[in-house]
Phi, psi and omega in degrees: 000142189277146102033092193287168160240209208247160186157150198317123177319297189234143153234221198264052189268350169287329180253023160085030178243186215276345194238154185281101178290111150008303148286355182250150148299136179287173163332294160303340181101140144061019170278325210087204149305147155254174185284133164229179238196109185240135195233127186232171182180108165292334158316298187283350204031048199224164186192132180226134169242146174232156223240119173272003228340065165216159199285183164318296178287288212296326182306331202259034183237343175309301180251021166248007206182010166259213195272350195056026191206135158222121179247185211189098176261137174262329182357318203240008201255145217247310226262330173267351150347291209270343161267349144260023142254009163294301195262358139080235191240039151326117155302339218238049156291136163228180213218124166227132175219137190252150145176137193245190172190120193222041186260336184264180156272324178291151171353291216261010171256000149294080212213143201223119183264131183191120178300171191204123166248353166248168194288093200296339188268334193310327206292139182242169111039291196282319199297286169316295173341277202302349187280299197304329169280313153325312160318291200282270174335300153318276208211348153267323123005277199306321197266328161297330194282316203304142169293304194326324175284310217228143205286317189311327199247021191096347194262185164256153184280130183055038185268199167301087172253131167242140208213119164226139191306135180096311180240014207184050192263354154296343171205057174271119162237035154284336226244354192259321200223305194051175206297328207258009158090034191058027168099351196256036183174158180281178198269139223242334202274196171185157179286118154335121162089358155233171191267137196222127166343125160239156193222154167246117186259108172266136151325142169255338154221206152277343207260096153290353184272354206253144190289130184289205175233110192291106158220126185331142141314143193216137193269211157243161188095032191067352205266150192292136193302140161234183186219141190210134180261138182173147177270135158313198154290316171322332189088017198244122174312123195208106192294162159197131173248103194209178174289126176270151080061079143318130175292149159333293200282016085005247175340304185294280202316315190285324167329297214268346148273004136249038163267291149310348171280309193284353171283291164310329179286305222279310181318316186272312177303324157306006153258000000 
């Protein structure tokens, strides 16, 4: 599958268009949705979704039982391209990445993939439901109608939306869904060039007041996964979810205290 543009996580593949609806089970069973990748800039009134076009389950089968790492280069994608010369030298660009699954009634087929920049245990039962419905009702719905998305309507599969306020205001999102989902979730978003939490959220129950149940994504080396937008060496945008990276002066710092546990050990053995 290519290198995605921008367009509805989930959409409509139980009723035959190119995307997975949030709420429905795909065809195939048991996937969920798929993850999409959202670059927003309230400054700019712009909004760009890219469509990643891989599901829940398969993204979340990457770190539990995969490469433990995913990236995803916009370098070629004309649609985020065309959303950063919108928003110019905007401050406030941010970044959200998503995908649910709200098909069933029991727990564990309620389920939600989501970067989090806010405190991930506060999230409840209700918090999912309701995000997944807000998502799904709000801006991917909306963002699904655009011929640009949807095949059925001329478009490509798993392609590109760009939405700017005023012309494309159905599936402009801040003003449809935004990083908290209309208030029904914590905040999902995080700034370009920095790193943010991602979690996989199960119901834990049927009980909407009750807290669901929150875990990392885990990368290699066992360490919780994070997710980050940022140009490469190339000068080309490029998401990634992974274990982050010790820094260089990291690596020196941890070098140079066991350089000192051993200076000392050598010492005590030399009395």
């Amino acid at each position: 599958m290519k290198l995605q543009h921008i367009v509805a996580a989930v959409a409509l593949a139980a009723s035959g268009t190119a995307f997975a609806n949030v709420l429905d089970p795909l065809a195939a069973g048991g996937l969920g949705g798929e993850m999409s990748l959202t670059v927003y800039s309230a400054q700019a009134q712009a909004s760009v979704l890219i469509d990643t076009g891989i599901m829940l389950a398969d993204f979340r089968s990457i770190f539990t039982s995969g490469a433990k790492s995913y990236s995803l280069d916009l370098g070629s994608n004309a649609a985020f391209n065309s959303f950063l010369t919108l928003a110019g030298d905007a401050s406030d660009i941010r970044f959200a990445f998503f995908g649910g699954d709200n098909s069933g009634v029991s727990a564990a087929l309620r389920t939600m993939i989501t970067t989090v920049s806010g405190d991930a245990t506060a999230v409840t039962n209700g918090n999912i439901v309701d995000s997944l419905n807000s998502m799904k009702n709000s801006y991917l719905d909306a963002a699904n109608l655009k011929p640009a998305i949807n095949p059925t309507l001329g478009g490509q599969a798993n392609g590109s939306l760009l939405a700017q306020k005023g012309t494309d205001g159905n599936a402009y999102f801040l003003e449809l869904a935004g990083p908290t989902f209309q208030g029904k979730f914590v905040d999902t978003s995080a700034a370009i060039d920095t790193s943010v939490a991602i979690y996989d959220f199960v119901r834990s129950s049927t009980s909407s007041g009750i807290g669901a149940t929150e875990s990392s994504l885990m990368g290699e080396g066992a360490l919780p996964a994070e997710a980050r937008l940022a140009k490469n060496a190339a000068g080309s945008y490029v998401f990634t979810v992974a274990a982050p990276i010790p820094e260089p002066s990291s690596y020196a710092l941890a070098l140079a205290g066991l350089a000192l546990v051993g200076a000392v050990a050598r010492r005590r053995a030399a009395k």
